[in-house]
C-alpha atoms as a printed R data frame, in Angstrom:
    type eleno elety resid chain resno       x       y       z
1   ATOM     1    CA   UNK     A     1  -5.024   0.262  46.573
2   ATOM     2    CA   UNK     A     2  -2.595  -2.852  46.682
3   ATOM     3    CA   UNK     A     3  -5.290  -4.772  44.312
4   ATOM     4    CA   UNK     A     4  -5.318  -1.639  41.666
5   ATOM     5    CA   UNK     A     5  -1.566  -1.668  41.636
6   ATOM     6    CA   UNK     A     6  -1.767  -5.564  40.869
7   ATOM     7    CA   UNK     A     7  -4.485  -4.962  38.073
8   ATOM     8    CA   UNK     A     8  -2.507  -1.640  36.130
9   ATOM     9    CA   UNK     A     9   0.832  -3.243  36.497
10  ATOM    10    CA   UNK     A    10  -0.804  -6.649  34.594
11  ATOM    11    CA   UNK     A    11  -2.439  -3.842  32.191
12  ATOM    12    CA   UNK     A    12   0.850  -3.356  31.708
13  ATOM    13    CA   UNK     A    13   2.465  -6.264  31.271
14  ATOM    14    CA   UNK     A    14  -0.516  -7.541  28.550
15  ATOM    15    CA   UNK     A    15   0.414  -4.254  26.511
16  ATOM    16    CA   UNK     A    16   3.875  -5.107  26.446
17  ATOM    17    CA   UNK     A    17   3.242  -8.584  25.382
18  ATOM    18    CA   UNK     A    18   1.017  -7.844  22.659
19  ATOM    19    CA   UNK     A    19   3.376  -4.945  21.499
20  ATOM    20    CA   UNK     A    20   6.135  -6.778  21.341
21  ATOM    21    CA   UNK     A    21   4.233  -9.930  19.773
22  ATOM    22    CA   UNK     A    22   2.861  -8.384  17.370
23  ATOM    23    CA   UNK     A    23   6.341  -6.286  16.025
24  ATOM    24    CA   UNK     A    24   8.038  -9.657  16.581
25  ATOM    25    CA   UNK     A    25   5.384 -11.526  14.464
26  ATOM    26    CA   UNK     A    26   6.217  -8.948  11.600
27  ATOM    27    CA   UNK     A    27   9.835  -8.394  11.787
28  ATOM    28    CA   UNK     A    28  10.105 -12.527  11.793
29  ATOM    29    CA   UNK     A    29   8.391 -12.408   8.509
30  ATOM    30    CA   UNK     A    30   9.537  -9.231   7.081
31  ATOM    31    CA   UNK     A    31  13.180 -10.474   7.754
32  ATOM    32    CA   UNK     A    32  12.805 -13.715   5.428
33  ATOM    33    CA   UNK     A    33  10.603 -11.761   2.785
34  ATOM    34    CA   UNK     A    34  13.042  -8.186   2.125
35  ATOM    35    CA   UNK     A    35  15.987  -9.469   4.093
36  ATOM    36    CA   UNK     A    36  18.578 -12.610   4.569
37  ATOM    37    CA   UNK     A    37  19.389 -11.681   1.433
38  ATOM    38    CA   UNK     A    38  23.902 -10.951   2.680
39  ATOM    39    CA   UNK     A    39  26.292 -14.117   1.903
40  ATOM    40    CA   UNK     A    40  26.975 -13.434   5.168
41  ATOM    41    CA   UNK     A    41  25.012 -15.892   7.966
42  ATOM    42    CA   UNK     A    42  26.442 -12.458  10.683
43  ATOM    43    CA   UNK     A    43  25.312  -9.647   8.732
44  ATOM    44    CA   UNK     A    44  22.221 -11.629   8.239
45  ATOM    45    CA   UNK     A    45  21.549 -12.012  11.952
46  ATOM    46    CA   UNK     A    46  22.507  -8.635  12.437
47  ATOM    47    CA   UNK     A    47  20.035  -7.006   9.987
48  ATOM    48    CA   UNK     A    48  17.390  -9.320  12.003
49  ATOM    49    CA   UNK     A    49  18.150  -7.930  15.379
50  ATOM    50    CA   UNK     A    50  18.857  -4.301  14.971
51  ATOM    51    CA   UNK     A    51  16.750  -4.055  11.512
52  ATOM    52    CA   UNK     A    52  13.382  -6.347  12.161
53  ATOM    53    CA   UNK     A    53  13.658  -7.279  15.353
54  ATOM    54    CA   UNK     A    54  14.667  -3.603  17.125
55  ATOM    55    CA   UNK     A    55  10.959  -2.660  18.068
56  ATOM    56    CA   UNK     A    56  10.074  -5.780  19.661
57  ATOM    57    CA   UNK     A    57  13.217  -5.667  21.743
58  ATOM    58    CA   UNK     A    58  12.740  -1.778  23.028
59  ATOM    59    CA   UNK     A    59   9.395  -2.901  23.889
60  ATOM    60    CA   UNK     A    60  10.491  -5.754  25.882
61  ATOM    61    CA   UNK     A    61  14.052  -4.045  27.269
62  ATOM    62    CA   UNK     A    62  11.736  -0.887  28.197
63  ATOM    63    CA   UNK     A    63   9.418  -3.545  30.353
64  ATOM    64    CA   UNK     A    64  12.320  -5.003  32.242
65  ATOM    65    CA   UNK     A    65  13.819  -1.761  32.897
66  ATOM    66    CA   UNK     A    66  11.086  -0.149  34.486
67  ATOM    67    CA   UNK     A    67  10.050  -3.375  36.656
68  ATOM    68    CA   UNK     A    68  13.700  -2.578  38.077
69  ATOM    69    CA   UNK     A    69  14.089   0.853  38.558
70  ATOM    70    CA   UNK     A    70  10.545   2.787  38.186
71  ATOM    71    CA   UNK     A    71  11.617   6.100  37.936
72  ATOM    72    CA   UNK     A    72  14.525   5.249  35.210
73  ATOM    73    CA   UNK     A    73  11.956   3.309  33.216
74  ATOM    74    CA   UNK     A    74   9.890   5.876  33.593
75  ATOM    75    CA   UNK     A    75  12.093   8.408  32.195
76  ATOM    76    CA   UNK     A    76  12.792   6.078  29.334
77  ATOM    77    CA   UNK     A    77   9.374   5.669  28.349
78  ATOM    78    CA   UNK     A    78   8.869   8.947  27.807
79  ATOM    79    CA   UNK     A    79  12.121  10.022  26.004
80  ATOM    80    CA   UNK     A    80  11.501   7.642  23.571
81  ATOM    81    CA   UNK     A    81   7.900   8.401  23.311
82  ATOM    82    CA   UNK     A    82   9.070  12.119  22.777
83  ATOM    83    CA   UNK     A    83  11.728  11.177  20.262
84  ATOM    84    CA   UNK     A    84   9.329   8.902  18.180
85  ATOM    85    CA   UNK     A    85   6.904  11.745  17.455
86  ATOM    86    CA   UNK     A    86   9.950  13.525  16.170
87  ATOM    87    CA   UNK     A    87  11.554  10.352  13.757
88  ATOM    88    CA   UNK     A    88   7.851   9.159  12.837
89  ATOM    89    CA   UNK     A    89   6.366  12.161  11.711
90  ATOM    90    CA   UNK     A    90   5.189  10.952   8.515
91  ATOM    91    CA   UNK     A    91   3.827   7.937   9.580
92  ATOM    92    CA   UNK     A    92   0.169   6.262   9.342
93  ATOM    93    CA   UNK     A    93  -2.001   5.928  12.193
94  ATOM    94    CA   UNK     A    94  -1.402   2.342  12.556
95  ATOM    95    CA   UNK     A    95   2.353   2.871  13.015
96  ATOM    96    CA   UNK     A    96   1.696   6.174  15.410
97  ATOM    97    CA   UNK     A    97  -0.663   3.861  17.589
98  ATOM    98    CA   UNK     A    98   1.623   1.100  17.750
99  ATOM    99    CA   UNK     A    99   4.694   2.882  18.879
100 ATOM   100    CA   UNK     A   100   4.239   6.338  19.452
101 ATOM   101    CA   UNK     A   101   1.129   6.144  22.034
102 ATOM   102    CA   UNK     A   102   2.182   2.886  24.191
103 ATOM   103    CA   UNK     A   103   5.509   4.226  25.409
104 ATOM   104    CA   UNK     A   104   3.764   7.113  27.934
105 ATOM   105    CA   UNK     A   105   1.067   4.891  28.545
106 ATOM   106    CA   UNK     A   106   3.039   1.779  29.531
107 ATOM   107    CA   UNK     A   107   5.135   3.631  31.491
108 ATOM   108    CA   UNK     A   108   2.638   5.278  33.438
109 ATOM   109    CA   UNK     A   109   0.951   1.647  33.704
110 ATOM   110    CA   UNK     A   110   4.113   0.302  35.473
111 ATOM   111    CA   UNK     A   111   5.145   3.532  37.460
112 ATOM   112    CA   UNK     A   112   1.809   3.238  38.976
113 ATOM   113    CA   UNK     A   113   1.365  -0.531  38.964
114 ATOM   114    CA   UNK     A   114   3.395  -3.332  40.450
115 ATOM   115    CA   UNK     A   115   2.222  -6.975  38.759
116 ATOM   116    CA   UNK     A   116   2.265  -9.581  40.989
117 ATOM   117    CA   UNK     A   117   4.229 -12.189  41.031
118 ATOM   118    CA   UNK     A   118   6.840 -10.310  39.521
119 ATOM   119    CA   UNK     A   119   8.261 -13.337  37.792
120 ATOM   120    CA   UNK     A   120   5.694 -14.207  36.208
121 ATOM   121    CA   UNK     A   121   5.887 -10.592  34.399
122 ATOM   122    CA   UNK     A   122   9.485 -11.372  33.479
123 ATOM   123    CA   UNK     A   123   8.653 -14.762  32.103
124 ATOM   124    CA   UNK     A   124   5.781 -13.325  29.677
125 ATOM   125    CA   UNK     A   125   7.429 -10.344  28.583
126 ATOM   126    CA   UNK     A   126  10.548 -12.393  27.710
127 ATOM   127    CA   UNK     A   127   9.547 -15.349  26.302
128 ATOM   128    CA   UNK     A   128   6.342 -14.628  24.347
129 ATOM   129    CA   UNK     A   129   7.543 -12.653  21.999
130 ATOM   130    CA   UNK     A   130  11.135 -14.644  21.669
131 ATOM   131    CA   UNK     A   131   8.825 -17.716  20.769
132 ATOM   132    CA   UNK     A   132   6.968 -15.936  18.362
133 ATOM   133    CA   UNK     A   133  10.094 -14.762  16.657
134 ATOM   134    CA   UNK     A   134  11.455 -18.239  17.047
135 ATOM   135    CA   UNK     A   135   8.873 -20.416  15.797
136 ATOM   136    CA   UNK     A   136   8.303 -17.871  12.405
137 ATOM   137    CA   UNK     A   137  11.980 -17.989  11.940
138 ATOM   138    CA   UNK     A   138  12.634 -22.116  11.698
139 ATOM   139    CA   UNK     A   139   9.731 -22.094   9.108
140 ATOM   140    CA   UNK     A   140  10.516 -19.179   6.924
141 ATOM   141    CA   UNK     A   141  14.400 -20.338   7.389
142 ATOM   142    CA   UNK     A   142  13.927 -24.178   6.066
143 ATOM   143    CA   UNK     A   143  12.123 -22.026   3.345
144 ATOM   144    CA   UNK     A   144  14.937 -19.729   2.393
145 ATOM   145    CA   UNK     A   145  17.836 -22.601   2.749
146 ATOM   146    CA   UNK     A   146  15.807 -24.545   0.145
147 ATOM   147    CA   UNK     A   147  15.795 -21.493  -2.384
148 ATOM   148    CA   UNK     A   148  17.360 -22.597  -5.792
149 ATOM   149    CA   UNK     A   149  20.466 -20.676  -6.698
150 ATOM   150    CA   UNK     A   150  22.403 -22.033  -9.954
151 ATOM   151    CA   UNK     A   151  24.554 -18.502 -10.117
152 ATOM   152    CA   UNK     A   152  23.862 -18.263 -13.886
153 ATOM   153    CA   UNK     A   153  23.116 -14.102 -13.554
154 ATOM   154    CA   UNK     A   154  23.371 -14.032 -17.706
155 ATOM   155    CA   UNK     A   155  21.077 -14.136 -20.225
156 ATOM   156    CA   UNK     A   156  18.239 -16.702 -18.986
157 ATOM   157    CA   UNK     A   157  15.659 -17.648 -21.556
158 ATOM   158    CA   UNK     A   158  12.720 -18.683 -19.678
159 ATOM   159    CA   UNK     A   159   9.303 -20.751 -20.877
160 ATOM   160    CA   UNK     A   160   6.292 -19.156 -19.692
161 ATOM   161    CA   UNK     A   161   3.120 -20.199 -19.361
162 ATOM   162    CA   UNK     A   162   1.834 -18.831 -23.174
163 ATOM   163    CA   UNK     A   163   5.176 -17.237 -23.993
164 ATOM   164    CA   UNK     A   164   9.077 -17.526 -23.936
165 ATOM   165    CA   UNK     A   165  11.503 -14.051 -22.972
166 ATOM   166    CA   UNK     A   166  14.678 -13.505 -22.613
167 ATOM   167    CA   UNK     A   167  15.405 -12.135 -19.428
168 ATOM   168    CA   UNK     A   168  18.486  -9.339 -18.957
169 ATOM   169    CA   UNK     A   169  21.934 -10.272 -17.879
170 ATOM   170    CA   UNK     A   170  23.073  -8.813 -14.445
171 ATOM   171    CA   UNK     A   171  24.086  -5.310 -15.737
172 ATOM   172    CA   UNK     A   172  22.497  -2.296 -16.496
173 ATOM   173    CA   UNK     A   173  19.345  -4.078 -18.187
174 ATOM   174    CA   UNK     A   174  18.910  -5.887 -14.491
175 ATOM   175    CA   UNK     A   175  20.610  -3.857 -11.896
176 ATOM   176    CA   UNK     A   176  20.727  -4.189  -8.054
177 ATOM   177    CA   UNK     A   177  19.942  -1.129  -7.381
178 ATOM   178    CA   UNK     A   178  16.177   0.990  -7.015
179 ATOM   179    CA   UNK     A   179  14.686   2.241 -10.028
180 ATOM   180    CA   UNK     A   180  11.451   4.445 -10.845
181 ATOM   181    CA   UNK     A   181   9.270   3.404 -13.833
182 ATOM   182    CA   UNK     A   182  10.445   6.050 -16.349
183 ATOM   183    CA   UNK     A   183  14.148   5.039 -15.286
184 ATOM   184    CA   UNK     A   184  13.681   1.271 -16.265
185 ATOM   185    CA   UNK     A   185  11.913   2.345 -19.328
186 ATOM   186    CA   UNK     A   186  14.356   4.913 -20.767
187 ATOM   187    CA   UNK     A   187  16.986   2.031 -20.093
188 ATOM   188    CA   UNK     A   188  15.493  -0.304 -21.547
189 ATOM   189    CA   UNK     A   189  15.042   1.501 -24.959
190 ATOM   190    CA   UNK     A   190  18.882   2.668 -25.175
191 ATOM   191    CA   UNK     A   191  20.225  -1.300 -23.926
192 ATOM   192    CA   UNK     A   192  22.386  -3.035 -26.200
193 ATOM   193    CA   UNK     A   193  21.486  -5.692 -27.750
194 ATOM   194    CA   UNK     A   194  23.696  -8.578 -25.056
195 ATOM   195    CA   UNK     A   195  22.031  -6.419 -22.564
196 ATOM   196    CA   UNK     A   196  25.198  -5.203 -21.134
197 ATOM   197    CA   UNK     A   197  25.866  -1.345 -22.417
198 ATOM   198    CA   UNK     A   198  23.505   1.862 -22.115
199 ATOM   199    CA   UNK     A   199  23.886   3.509 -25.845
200 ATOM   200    CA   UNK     A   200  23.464   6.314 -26.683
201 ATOM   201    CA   UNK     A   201  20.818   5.863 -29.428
202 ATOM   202    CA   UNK     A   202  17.372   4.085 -28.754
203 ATOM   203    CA   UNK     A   203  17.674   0.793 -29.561
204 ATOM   204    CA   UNK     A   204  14.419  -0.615 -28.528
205 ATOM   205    CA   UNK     A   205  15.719  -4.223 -28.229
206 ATOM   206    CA   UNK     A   206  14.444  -4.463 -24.906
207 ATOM   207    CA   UNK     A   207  11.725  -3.098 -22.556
208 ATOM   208    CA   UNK     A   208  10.078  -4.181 -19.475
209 ATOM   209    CA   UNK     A   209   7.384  -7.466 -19.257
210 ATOM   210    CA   UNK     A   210   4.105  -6.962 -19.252
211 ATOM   211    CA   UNK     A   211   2.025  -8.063 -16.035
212 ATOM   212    CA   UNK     A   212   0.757 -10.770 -17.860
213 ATOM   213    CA   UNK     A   213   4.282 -11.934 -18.894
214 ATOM   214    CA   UNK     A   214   6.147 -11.767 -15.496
215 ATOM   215    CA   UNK     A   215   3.016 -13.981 -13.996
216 ATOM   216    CA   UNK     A   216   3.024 -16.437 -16.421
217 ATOM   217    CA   UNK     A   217   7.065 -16.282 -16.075
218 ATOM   218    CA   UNK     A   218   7.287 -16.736 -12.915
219 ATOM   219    CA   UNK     A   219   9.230 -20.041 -11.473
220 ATOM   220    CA   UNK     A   220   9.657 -22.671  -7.964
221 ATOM   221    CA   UNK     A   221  12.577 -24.690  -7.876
222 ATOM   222    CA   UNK     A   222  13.202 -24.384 -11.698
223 ATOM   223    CA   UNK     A   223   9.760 -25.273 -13.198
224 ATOM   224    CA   UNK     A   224   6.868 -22.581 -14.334
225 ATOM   225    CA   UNK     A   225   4.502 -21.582 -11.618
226 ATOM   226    CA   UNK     A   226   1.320 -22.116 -13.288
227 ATOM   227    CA   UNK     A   227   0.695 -18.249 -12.692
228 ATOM   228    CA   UNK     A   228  -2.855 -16.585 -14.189
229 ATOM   229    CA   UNK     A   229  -3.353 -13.141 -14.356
230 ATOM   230    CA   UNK     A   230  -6.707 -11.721 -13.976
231 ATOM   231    CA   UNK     A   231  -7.051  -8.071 -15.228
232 ATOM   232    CA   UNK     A   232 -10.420  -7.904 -13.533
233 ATOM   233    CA   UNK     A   233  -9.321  -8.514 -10.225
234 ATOM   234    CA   UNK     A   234  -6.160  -6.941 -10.675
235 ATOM   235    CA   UNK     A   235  -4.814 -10.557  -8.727
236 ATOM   236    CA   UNK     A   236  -2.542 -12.984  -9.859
237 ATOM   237    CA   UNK     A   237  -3.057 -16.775  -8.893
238 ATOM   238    CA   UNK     A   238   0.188 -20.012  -9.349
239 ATOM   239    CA   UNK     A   239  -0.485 -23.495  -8.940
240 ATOM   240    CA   UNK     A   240   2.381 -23.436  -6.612
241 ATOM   241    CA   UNK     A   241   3.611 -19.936  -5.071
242 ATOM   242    CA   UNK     A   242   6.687 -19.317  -6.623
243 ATOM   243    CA   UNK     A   243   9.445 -17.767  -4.788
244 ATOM   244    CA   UNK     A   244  12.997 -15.750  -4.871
245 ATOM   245    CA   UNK     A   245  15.079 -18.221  -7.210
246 ATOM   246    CA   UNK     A   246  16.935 -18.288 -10.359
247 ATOM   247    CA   UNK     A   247  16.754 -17.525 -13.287
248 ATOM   248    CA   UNK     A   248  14.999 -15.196 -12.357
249 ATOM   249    CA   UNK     A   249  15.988 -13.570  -9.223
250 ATOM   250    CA   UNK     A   250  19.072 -13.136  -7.298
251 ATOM   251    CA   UNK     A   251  18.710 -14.658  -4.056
252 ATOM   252    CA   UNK     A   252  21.467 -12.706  -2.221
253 ATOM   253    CA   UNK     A   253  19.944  -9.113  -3.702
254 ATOM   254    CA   UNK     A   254  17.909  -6.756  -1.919
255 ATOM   255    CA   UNK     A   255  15.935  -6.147  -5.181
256 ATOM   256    CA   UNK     A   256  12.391  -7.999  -4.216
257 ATOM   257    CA   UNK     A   257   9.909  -6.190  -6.555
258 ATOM   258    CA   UNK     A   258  10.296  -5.598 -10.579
259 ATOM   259    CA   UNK     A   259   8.787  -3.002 -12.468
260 ATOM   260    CA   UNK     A   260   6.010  -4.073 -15.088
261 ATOM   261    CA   UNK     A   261   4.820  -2.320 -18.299
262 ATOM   262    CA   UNK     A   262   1.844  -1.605 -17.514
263 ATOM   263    CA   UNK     A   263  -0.059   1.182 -15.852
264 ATOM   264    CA   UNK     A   264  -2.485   0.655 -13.323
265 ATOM   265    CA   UNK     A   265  -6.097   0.386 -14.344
266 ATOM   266    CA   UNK     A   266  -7.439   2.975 -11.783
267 ATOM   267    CA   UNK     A   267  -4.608   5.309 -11.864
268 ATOM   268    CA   UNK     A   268  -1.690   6.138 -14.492
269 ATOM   269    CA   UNK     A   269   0.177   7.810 -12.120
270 ATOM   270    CA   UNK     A   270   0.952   4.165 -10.941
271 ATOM   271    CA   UNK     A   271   2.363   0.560 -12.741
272 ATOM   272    CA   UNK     A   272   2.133  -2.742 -11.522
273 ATOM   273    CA   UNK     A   273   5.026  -4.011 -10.162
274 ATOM   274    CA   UNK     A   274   5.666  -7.977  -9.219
275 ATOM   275    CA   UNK     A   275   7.095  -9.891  -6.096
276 ATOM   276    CA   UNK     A   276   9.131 -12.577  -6.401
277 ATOM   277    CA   UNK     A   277   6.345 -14.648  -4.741
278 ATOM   278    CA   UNK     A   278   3.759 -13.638  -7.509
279 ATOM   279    CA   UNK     A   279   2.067 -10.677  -6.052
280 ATOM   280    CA   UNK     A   280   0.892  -8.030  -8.204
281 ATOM   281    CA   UNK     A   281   0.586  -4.202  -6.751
282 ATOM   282    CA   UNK     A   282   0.366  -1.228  -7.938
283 ATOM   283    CA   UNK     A   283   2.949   1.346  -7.307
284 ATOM   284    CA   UNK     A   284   3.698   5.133  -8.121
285 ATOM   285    CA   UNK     A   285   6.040   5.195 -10.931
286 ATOM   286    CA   UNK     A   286   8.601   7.682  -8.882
287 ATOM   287    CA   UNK     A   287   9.314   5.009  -6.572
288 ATOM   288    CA   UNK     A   288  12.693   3.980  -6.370
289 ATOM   289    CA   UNK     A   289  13.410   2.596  -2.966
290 ATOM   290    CA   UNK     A   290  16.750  -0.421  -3.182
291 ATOM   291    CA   UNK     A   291  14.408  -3.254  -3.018
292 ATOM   292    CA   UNK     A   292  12.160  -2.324  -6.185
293 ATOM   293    CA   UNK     A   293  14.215  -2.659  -9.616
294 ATOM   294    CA   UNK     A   294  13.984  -4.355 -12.537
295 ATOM   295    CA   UNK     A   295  14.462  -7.020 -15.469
296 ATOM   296    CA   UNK     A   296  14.476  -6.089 -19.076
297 ATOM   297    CA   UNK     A   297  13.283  -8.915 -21.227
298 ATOM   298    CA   UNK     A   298  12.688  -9.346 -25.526
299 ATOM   299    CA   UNK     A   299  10.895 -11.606 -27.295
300 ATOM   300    CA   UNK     A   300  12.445 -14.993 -28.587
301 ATOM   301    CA   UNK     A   301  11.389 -17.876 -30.337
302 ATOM   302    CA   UNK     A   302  10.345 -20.869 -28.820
303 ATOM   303    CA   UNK     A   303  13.042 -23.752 -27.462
């Protein structure tokens, strides 16, 4: 009896850890790709912890609870396992199995169990996943502290690869805001011609880039990528990965995908949008979460 206790409460503990890895793994990355975006070093530790980092720490708090008090932690589990099936609903499988199953289970696991030595359980459920998130974090935040930021948010005529655009001024031509596909296109075709004013009349100065365009546009510390698109594939390839810089992107927005022209290959119901580090996807064109926007752009002659 005293060795199956041992061997469930380590079940336990192993669940935990890889739980808690795994959502600290992705909120470390997730944080540096869609967020530090705030002028604000607090608000940007504070979207980490409560944003990215809230799963991993429920996982682990839930652990250290219930190594405690039993019959709390117990409790605890299962609340929270009763309340996720409420608030995740409409989630995938993969997100169901990674949150909504474990929290009965584990708590079951360590109501029954009792891992042995104890501290070693503390030790492992604490500082696994804190290393995880730590070591992610120094990388991806040397990254982000060397992103290039000259604050020119006007009209930026960029060289690309086999073609120069103007790119929108910050304004209603390249808002910080989410946009759907027939949005940025109506605005587009009613922009003024400095990009700043919605008329009432169609213009048709301006209109969104092609996929081809925005991946041969795309720039690292202020030279082109080298980006290739391959219709084929649907992929897009850089000689060096560019990333979230000017004059392109706004490094302190939350916007971190623009809208292309161009309608998926398979489907029309979707376009291809691009990330600021050079992926292509597809999208449905009602999308219109705050992160995906866009940047109106016209046709200039060369420099």
């Amino acid at each position: 009896m005293e060795r199956r206790k041992v061997i469930l409460g380590w079940v336990g503990v192993a669940i935990t850890v890889i739980i808690a890895g795994f959502w600290a793994y992705w909120g470390a990355f997730e944080n540096f790709h869609e967020g530090w975006y705030s002028t604000s070093v607090w608000q940007n530790m504070s979207m980490f912890l409560f944003q990215y980092l809230i799963l991993a720490i429920v996982f682990v708090a839930l652990a250290l609870i219930i190594l405690k008090w039993k019959k709390i932690g117990l409790v605890l589990h299962l609340l929270l396992g009763g309340f996720s099936i409420y608030f995740f609903s409409g989630a995938n499988l993969v997100l169901r199995l990674l949150i909504i199953i474990p929290f009965a289970l584990l708590g079951l696991l360590y109501f029954y169990g009792e891992p042995r030595p104890k501290k070693w359980a503390y030790r492992l459920i604490i500082f696994v996943p804190l290393i995880i998130a730590v070591s992610i974090s120094v990388h991806q935040g040397i990254k982000v502290a060397q992103r290039v930021n000259d604050q020119d948010f006007g009209i930026r005529v960029v060289q690309g690869r086999e073609t120069v655009l103007a790119w929108a001024p910050r304004g209603p031509g390249w808002p910080d805001k989410g946009v759907s596909w027939e949005e940025a296109q109506e605005i587009c075709r009613h922009l003024s011609a400095d990009g700043q004013t919605i008329m009432e009349e169609e213009q048709n100065i301006w209109r969104l880039p092609a996929v081809e365009e925005a991946v041969h546009s795309m720039m690292i510390h202020g030279e082109n990528a080298g980006g290739v698109w391959d219709p084929a594939t649907e992929k897009a390839t850089y000689d060096r990965n560019p990333d979230k810089e000017t004059p392109l992107w706004d490094i302190h927005s939350k916007v971190i995908y623009y809208w292309t022209a161009d309608n998926s290959l398979t489907d029309d119901s979707k376009a291809y949008i691009i990330v600021y580090n050079g992926g292509v996807f597809p999208r449905a064109k009602t999308n219109s979460q705050d992160y995906l926007s866009f940047r109106a752009v016209k046709k200039v002659s060369a420099p």
